[in-house]
C-alpha positions in Angstrom: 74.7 37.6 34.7 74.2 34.3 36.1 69.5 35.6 36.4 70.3 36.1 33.1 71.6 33.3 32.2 68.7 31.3 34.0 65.7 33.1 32.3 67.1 32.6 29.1 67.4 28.7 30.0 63.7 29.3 31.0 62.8 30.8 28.1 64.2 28.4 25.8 63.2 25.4 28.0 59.6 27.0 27.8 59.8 27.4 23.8 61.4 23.8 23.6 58.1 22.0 25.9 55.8 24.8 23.7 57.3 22.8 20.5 56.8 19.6 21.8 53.4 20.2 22.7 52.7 21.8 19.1 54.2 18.5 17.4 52.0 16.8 19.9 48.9 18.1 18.7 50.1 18.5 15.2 49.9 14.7 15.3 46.2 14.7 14.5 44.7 16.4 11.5 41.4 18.0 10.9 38.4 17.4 13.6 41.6 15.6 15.8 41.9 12.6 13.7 45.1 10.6 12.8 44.6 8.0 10.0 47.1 4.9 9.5 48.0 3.5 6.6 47.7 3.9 2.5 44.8 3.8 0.0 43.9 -0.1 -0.2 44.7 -0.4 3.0 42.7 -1.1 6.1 43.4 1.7 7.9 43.9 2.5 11.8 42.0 5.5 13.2 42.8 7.3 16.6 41.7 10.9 17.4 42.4 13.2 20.0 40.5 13.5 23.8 37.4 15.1 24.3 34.1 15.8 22.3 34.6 15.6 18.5 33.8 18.5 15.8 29.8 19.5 16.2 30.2 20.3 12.4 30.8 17.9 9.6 34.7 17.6 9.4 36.1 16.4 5.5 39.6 16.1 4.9 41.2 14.5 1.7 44.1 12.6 3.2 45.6 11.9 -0.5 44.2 12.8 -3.9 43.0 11.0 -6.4 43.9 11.8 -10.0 40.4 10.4 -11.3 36.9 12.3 -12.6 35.6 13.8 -9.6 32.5 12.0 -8.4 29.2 13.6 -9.7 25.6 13.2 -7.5 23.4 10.6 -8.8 26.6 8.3 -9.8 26.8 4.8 -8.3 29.4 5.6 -6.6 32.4 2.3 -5.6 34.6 2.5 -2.4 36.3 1.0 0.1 35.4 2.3 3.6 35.8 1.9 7.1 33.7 3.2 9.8 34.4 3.5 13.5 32.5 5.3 16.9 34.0 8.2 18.1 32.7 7.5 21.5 34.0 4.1 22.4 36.5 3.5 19.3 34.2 0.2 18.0 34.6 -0.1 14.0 31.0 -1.4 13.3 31.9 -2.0 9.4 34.4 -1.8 7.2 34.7 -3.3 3.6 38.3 -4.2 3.7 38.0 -7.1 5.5 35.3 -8.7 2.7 38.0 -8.5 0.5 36.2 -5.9 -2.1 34.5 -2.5 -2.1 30.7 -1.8 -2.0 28.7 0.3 -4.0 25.9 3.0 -2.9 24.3 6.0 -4.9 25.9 9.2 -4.1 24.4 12.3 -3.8 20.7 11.6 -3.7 19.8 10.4 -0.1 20.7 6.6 -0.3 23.5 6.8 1.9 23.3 8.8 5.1 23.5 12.9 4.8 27.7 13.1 5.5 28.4 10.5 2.9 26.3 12.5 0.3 27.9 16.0 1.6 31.6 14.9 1.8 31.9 13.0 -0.7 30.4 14.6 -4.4 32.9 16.3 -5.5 36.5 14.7 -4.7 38.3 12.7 -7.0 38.4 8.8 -7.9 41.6 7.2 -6.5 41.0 9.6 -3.6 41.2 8.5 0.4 39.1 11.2 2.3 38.6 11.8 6.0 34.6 12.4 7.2 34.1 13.2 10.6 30.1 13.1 10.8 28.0 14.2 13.4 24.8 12.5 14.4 22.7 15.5 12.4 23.7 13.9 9.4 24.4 10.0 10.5 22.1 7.9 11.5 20.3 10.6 13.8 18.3 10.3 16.5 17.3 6.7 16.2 21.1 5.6 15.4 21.9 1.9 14.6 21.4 -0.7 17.4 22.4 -3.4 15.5 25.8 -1.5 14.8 26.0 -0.4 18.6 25.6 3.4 17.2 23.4 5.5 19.9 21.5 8.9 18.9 24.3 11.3 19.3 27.0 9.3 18.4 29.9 10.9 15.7 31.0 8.3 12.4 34.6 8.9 11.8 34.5 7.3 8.2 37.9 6.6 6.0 37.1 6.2 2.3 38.9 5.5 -0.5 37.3 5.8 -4.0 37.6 3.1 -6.1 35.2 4.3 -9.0 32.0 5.5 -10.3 29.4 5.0 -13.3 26.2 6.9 -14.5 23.8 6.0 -16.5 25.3 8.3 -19.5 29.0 6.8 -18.5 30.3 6.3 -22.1 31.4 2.5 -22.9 34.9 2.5 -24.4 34.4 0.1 -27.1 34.0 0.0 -30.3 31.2 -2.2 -32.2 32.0 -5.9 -32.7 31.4 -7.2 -36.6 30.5 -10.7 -35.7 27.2 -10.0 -33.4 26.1 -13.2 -34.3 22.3 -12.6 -32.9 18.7 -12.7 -35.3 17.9 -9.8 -32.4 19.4 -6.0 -33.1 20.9 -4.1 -31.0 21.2 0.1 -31.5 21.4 2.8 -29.1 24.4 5.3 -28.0 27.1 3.5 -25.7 25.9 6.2 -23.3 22.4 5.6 -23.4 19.7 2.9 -22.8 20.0 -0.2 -26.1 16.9 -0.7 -28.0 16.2 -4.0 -29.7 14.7 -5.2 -32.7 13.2 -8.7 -32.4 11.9 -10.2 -35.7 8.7 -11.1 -35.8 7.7 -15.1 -34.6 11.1 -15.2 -32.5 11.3 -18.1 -30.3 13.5 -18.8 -26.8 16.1 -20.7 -27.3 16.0 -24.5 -25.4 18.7 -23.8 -23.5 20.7 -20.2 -23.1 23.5 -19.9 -25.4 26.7 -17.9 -24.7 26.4 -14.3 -24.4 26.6 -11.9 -27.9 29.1 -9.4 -27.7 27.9 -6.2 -29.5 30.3 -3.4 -28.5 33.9 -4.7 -27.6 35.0 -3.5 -24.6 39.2 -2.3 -23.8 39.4 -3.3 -20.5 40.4 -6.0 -18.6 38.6 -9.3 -19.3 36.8 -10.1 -16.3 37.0 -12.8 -14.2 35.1 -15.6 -12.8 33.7 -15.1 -9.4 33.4 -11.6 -10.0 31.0 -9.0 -9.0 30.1 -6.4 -12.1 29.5 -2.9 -12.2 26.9 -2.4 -14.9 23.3 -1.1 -16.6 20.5 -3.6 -17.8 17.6 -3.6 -20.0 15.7 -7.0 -19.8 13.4 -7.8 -23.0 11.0 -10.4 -23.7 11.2 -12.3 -27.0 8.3 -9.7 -28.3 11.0 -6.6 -27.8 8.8 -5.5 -25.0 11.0 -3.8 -21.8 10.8 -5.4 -18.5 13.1 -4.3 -16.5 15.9 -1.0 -16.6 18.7 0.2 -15.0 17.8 3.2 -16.6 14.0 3.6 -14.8 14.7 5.6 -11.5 12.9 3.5 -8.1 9.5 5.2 -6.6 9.7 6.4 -2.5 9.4 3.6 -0.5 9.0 4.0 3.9 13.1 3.1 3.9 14.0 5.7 1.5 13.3 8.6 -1.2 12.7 8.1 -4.4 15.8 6.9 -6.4 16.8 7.8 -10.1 18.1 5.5 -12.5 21.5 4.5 -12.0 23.7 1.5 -12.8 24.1 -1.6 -10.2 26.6 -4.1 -8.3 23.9 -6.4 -8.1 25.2 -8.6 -11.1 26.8 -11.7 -9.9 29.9 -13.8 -12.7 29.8 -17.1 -11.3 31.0 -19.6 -9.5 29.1 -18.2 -6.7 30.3 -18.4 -3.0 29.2 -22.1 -2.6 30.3 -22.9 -6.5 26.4 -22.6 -7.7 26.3 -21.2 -11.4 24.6 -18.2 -12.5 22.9 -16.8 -16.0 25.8 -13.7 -16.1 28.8 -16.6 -15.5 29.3 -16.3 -19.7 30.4 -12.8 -19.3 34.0 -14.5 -17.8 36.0 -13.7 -20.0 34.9 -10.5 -21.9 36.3 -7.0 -21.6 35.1 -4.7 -19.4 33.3 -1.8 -21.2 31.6 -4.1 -23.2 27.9 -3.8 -24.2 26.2 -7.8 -24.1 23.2 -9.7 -24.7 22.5 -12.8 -22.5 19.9 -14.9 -23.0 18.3 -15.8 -19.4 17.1 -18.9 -18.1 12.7 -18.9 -18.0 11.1 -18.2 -15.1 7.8 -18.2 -13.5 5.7 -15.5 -12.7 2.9 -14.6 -10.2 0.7 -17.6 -11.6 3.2 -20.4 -12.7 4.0 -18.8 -15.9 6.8 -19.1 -17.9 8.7 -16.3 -18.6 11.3 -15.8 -21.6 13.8 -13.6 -21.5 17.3 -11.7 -22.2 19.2 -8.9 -21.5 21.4 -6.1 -22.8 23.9 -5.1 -20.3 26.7 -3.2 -20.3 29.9 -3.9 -18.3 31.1 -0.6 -16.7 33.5 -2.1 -14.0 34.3 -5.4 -12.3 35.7 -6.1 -8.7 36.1 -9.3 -6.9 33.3 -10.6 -5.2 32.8 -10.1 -1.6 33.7 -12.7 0.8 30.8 -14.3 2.5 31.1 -13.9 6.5 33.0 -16.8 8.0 35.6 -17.6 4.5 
């Protein structure tokens, strides 16, 4: 009775240290990775011991309730990215105090980002374990300290995302007070009419609101989300969001596709800026600015405005040492 007694202590003991050893590597999720913290937050990443996942490893650690995110969209996230080898986190956007923005889907980001992340839903925080096949590659990233066969252990949390043929939520405003029309879908690129003998203003006036937007009003010393078509004061294109970019020896050819690259003043050393009118108007408008002349190529000067339309707006980024 009393061998009996002591394999079935063994035999329990054994399940009992079999348990704890489960819940010990039940700690980490997929590819061995434990993520910290909630969407928004900065989070913490440890993983298990050993050699990561050859494979890429995805895992949505919450789900968004959002569109899911289509290829070719400009695509708005918070990230954080850290070496599997050594634990270094060589960026992250959370500590700039706002989200970047990068194509998705169409080779502007590196392969991992474009594979993992089409697909899964805005307000999402995803998992990518990425191996160096579809990193940075051979070459890696010296000035990030990644070598040729290193593993990215990414967290990202989607913030949002705009196409070109993103619909505005607006509805048209009945003062446009502009001698230049306006027309086009709020889901397409504006066309304008500019009467004949049209002259530059002096001095840029406030910005004409021709579709009135229902979101938020944005605020100064922020950084937009948004589509472009400059004009001179003939009606003749210059410039479009909507005009995809040629291959260049950095990259592949890129489609059109909307931009962060519009800056509402005061900028980060209180400068002013053509776009810092658009304080104070709704996001999902549609606007025209008038822009300040410039020079060209020979010294000269060069009229403009543009149409833009306001698809999102997030604070901008902190500049390194605030």
């Amino acid at each position: 009775m009393r061998k009996l007694l002591s394999l079935v202590a063994v035999v329990a003991l054994g399940a009992s240290m079999a348990a704890c050893g489960s819940d010990k590597k039940s700690e980490f999720g997929a590819g061995g990775i434990k993520v910290t913290s909630d969407f928004g937050q900065k989070p913490t990443i440890t993983h298990r011991e050993g050699e990561p996942d050859k494979a890429l490893v995805t895992e949505v650690l919450k789900e968004g309730d959002g569109p899911e995110v289509k290829k070719g969209e400009l695509l708005t996230a918070n990230y954080l990215g850290q070496i599997w080898r050594d634990g270094k986190v060589f960026d992250n956007s959370y500590d700039r105090g706002a989200p970047s923005s990068f194509p998705i889907g169409v080779g502007g980001v590196i392969g991992g980002w474009d594979e993992g992340l089409v697909g899964k839903k805005i307000g999402s925080r995803v998992m990518l374990s990425i191996p160096s096949d579809k990193g940075y590659k051979e070459k890696g990233n010296e000035q990030a300290g990644i070598k040729g066969d290193d593993t990215l252990i990414f967290v990202v949390d989607l913030v949002g995302a705009a196409a070109n043929d993103t619909k505005l939520d607006a509805e048209p405003a009945t003062s446009a007070n502009s001698k230049i029309k306006v027309t086009g879908e709020l889901n397409g690129e504006p066309k304008v009419t500019v009467p004949a003998g049209t002259k530059p203003p002096a001095k840029p006036g406030k910005p004409v609101v021709i579709a009135l937007g229902k979101g938020k009003p944005v605020a100064a010393g922020s950084q937009l989300i948004g589509r472009y078509v400059v004009f001179d004061y003939t009606g003749k294109k210059q410039a479009s969001t909507w005009d995809g970019q040629p291959a260049s020896q950095t990259g592949p050819a890129q489609p059109g596709a909307p931009t962060d690259q519009l800056q509402v003043g005061p900028g980060p050393g209180g400068q002013k800026g053509a776009l810092d009118g658009i304080a104070g108007i709704p996001i999902g408008s549609r606007v025209l600015v008038e822009l300040p002349p410039t020079k060209d190529a020979k010294g000269k000067a060069v009229n403009a405005f543009a149409v833009i339309d306001i698809l999102n707006a997030f604070p901008a980024p902190k500049q390194q040492g605030q």
